[in-house]
C-alpha positions in Angstrom: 2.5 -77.0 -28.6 2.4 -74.2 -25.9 3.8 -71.1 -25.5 7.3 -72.6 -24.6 7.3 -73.6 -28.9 16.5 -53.2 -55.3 12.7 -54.2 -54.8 10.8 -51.2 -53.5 9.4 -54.3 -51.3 13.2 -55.4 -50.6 14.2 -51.8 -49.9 11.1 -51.2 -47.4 12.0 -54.7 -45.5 15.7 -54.0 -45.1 14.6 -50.5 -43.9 12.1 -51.6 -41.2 14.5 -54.2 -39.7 17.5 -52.0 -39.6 16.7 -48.7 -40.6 16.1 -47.4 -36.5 18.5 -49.6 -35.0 22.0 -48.7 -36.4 22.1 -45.2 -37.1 23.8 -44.9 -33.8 24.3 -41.3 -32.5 22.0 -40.0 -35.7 19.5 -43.1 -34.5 15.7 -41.7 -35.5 13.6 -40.7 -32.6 11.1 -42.7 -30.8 8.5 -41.6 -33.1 9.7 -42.4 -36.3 10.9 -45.6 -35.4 6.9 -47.1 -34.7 6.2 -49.6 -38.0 2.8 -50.6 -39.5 0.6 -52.2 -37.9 -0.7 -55.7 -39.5 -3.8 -57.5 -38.7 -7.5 -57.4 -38.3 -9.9 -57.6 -35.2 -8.0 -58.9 -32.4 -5.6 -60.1 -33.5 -3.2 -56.6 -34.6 0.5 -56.8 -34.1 3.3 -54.2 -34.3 7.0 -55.0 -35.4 9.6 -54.1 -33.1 12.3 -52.2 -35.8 15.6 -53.6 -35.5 14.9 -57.0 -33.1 17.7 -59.8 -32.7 19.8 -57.8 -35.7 23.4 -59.4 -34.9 26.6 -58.3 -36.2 28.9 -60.2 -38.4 30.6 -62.4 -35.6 27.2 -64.1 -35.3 25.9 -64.8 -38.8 22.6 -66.4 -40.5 21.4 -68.4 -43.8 18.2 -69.4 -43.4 16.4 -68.7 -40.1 14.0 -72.1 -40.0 12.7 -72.4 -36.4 12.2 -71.2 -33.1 11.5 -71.8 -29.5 10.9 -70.3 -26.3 12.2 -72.0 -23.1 11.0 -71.6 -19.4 12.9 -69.0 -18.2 11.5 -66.9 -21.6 14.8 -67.0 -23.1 14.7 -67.3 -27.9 16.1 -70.3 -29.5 17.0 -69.7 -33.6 17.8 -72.4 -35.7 19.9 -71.7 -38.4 21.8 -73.5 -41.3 24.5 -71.5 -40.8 27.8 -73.8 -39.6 29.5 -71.1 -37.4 26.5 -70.8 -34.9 23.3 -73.3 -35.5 21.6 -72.4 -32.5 21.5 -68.5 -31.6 20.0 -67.7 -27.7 18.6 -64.5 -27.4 16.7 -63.0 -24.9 13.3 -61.3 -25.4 14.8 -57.6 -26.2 17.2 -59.1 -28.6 20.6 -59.2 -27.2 22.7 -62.5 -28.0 22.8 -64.2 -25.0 24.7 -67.4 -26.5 25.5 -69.3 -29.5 26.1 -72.8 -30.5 26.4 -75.4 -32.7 28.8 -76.2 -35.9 27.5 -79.7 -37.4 23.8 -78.8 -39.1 24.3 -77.8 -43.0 20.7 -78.7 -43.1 19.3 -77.1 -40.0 15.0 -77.6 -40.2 13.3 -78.1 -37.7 13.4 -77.2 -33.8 10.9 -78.1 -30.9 11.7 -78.0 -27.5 10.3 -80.4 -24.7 10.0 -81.1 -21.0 11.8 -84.5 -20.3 12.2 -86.1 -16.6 12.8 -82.6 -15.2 14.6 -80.6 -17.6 14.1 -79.3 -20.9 15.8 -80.7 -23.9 15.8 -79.6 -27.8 14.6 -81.9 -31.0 16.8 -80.3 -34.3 15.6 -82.2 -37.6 18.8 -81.6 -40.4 18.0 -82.5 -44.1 21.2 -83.0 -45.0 22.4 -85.3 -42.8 18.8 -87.3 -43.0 18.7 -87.2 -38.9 16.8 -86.4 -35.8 19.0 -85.0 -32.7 18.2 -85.1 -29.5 20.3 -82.3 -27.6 20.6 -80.3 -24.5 20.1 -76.6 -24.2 23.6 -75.6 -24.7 23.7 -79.0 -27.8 25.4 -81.7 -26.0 23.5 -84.8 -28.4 21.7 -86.8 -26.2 20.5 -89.4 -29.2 20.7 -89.2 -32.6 17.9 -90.9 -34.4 19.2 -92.5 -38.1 16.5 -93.0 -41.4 13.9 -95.9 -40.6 15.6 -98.4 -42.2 13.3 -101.3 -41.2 10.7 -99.6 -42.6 11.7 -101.1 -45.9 10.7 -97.8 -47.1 13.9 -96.4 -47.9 16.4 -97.3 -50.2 19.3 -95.4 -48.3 19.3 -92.8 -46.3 19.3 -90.2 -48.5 15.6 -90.8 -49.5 14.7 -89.6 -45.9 15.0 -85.9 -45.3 12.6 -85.2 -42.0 11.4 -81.8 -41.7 10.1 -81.7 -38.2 8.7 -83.4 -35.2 5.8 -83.5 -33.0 5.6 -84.3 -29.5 3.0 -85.9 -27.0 3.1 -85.8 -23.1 3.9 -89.4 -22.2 7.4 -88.6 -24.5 6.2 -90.5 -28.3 7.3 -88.1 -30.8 6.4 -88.0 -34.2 8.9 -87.3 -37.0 7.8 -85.6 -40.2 9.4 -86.3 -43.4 8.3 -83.8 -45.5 11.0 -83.6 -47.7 11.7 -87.2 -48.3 8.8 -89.8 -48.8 6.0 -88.0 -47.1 6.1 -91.0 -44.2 4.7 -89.6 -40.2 6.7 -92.4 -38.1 5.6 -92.7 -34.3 8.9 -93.1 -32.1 8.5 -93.9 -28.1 10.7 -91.9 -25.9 13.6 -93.7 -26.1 14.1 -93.6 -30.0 12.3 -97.0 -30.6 9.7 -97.0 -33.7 6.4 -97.8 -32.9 4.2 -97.0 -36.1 4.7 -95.3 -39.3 1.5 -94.4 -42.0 1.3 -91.8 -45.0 3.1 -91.7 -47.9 2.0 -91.4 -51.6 0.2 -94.9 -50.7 -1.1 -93.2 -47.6 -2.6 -89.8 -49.3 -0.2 -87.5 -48.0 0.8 -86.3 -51.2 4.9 -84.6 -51.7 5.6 -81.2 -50.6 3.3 -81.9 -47.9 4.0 -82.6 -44.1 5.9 -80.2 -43.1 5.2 -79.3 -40.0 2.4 -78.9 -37.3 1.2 -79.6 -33.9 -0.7 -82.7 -31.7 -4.0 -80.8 -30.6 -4.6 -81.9 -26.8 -7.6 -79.7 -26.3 -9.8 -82.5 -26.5 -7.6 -84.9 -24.1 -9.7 -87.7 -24.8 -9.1 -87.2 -28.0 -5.4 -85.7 -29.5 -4.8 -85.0 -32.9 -2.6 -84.7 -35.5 -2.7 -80.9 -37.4 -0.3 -81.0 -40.0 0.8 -78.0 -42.3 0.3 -79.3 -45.6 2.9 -76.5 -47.6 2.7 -76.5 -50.8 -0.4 -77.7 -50.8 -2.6 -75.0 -49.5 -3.8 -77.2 -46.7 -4.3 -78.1 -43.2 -5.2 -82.2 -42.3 -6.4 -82.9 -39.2 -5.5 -86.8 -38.1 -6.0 -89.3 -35.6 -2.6 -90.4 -34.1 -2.8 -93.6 -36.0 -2.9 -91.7 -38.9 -6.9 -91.7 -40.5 -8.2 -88.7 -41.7 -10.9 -86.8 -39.8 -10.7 -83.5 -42.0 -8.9 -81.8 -44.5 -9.3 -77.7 -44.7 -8.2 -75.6 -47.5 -6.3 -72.4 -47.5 -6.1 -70.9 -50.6 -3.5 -68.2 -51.3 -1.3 -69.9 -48.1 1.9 -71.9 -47.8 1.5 -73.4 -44.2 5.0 -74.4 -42.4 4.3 -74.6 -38.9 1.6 -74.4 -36.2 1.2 -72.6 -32.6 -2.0 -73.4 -30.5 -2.4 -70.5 -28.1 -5.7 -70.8 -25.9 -8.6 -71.5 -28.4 -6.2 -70.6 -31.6 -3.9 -71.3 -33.9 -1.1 -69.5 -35.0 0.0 -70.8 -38.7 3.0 -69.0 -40.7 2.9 -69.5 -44.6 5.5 -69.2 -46.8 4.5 -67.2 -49.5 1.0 -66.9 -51.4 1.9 -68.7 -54.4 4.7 -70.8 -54.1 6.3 -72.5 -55.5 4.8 -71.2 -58.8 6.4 -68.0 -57.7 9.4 -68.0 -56.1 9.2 -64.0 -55.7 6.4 -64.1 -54.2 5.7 -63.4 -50.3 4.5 -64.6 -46.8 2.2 -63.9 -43.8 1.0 -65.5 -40.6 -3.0 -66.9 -40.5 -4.5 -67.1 -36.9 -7.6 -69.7 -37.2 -10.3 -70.2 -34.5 -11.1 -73.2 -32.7 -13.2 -73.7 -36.0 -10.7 -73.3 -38.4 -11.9 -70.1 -39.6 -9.5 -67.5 -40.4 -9.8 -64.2 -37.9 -6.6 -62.6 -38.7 -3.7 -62.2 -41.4 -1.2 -60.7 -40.1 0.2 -58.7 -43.0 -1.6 -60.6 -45.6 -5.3 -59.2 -47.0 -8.3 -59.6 -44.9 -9.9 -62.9 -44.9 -13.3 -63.4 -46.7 -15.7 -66.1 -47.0 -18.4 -66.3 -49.2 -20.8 -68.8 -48.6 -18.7 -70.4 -46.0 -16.0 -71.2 -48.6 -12.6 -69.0 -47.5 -11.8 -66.9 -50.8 -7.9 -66.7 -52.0 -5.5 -65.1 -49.3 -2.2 -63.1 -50.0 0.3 -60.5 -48.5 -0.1 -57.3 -47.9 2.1 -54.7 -46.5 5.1 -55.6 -47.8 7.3 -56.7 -44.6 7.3 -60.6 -44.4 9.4 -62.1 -46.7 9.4 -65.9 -46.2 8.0 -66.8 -42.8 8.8 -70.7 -42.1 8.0 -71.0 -38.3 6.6 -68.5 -35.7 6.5 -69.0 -31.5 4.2 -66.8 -29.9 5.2 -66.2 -26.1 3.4 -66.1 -22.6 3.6 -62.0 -23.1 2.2 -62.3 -26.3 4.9 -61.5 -28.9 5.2 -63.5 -31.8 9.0 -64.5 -32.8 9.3 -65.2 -36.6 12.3 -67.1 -38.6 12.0 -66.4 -42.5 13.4 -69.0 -44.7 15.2 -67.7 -48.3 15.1 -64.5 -47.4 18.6 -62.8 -48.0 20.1 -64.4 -45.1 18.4 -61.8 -42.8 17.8 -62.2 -38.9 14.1 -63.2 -37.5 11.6 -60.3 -36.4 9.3 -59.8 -33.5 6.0 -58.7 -33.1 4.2 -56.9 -30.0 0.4 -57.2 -29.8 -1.1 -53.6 -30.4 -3.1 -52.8 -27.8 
């Protein structure tokens, strides 16, 4: 992917998001509006208090992805019916809204196709992959994989994302169906399906992820193993090459930015505990953790990475993350009172 991809805790979230943005007139000076910083080394970042906060005319539910596209404008997804798609630009201000037919909003990637660049929306409810435009005309809609013989109905397919290669094959993550990776060409056709329980991908797994081109002789498959505290690494045809642990994580999604990888988790102990909280991993080209931002600082002993969790009390439940060509990182949280996503400067 590139760059163009009341709780005391409660109470302090809900006061760093909107706390210096809507006092109006009384608004709190310069000053006092500077948050936390979160992070270690290089890799330190600084919330912007009140980003992308909306009014009621433009509500959320769950904020599940986002993109950037070439002109640097923000793509939300969101399950909520009266506006799936929010656009806003990079200080925050709605710039348009679309989209009325995704109960089960997921998963979002934007691609460059024969000129022009076109969105791929995953919806669990409706067991689909659409192909759209940037302002959601559908330009394909991609049913379960019926020939497969995988499926009993549709209903057993529930994709949570897909992944995209240069030549236009895509792969289509269902994560929370039967754990399948199916290979599509360009055009919608299947090519190639592995995983599944019979496959090793285990449920509650593929989530989400990216195709590594680093190597370009060599592209991979890194897939965000949720609930399973992991990370695989596969060959496009679907054989494992390596599996890393991350314990105290809940990886959703995956950025590659130069020589690293940005990787939002969930929580630090879900689903055991649905209370608990998220934070965003940056990995090296090694798969060695260099930064949590706002989780604790990462230790290894011995070489083996020692148990991770939040810290600082302002992510709730990060699900997807899109770091742009300035540097910010855009994050959608996922069960997390139906509240808008936050940005993040770098901290010079």
């Amino acid at each position: 992917m590139s760059y163009h991809r009341l709780h005391r805790r409660d109470f302090l979230y809900q006061s760093l998001l909107t706390g210096a943005c809507a006092l109006g007139a009384g608004r709190l000076a310069a000053e006092e509006q500077q948050l936390p910083v979160f992070g270690q080394g290089k890799f330190r970042y600084r919330p912007v208090a009140g980003w992308g906060v909306l009014d009621e005319r433009t509500p959320v539910k769950n904020c599940s992805a986002m993109v950037v596209d070439e002109r640097g404008r923000i793509y939300l997804l969101t399950d909520h019916c009266a506006n799936n798609v929010i656009v806003y630009d990079k200080d925050g201000k709605l710039l348009k809204k679309w989209g009325t037919r995704f109960p089960g909003a997921h998963g979002l990637e934007i691609v460059q196709e024969e000129g022009r660049e076109v969105l791929f929306i995953t919806d669990l409810n409706l067991h689909r992959v659409f192909k759209t435009t940037l302002d959601g005309e559908i330009l394909m809609e991609l049913a379960y994989p019926k020939s497969t013989g995988k499926y009993a109905n549709e209903k057993e397919y529930r994709p949570a994302w897909t992944l995209h290669l240069p030549n236009g094959d895509f792969f289509v993550l269902d994560g929370y169906g039967k754990d399948y990776i199916l290979r599509y060409n360009r055009a919608g056709k299947l090519l190639d399906y592995f995983g599944g329980a019979e496959g090793g991908i285990a449920h509650w797994g593929p989530h989400g992820g990216v195709i590594d081109t680093r190597d370009p002789g060599a592209p991979e498959l890194v897939i965000a193993m949720s609930d399973q505290q992991t990370i695989k690494r596969l060959t496009l045809e679907g054989k494992l090459i390596e599996e890393i642990s991350l314990p105290g994580s809940n990886p959703r999604m995956i950025q590659i930015v130069g020589e690293h990888m940005f990787v939002p988790h969930l929580a630090d102990n879900w689903p055991k505990d649905r209370e608990s909280k998220g934070y965003i991993s940056v990995l090296d080209r090694d798969y060695k953790i260099v930064s949590n931002i706002g989780g604790t600082v990462p230790r290894y002993v011995n070489g083996k990475l020692q148990p991770m969790s939040q810290q600082g009390g302002f992510f709730r439940h990060p699900h997807d993350l899109v770091v742009a060509a300035d540097g910010a990182i855009y994050v959608p949280q996922f069960a997390s009172g139906n509240t808008y996503p936050v940005k993040l400067v770098p901290e010079v």
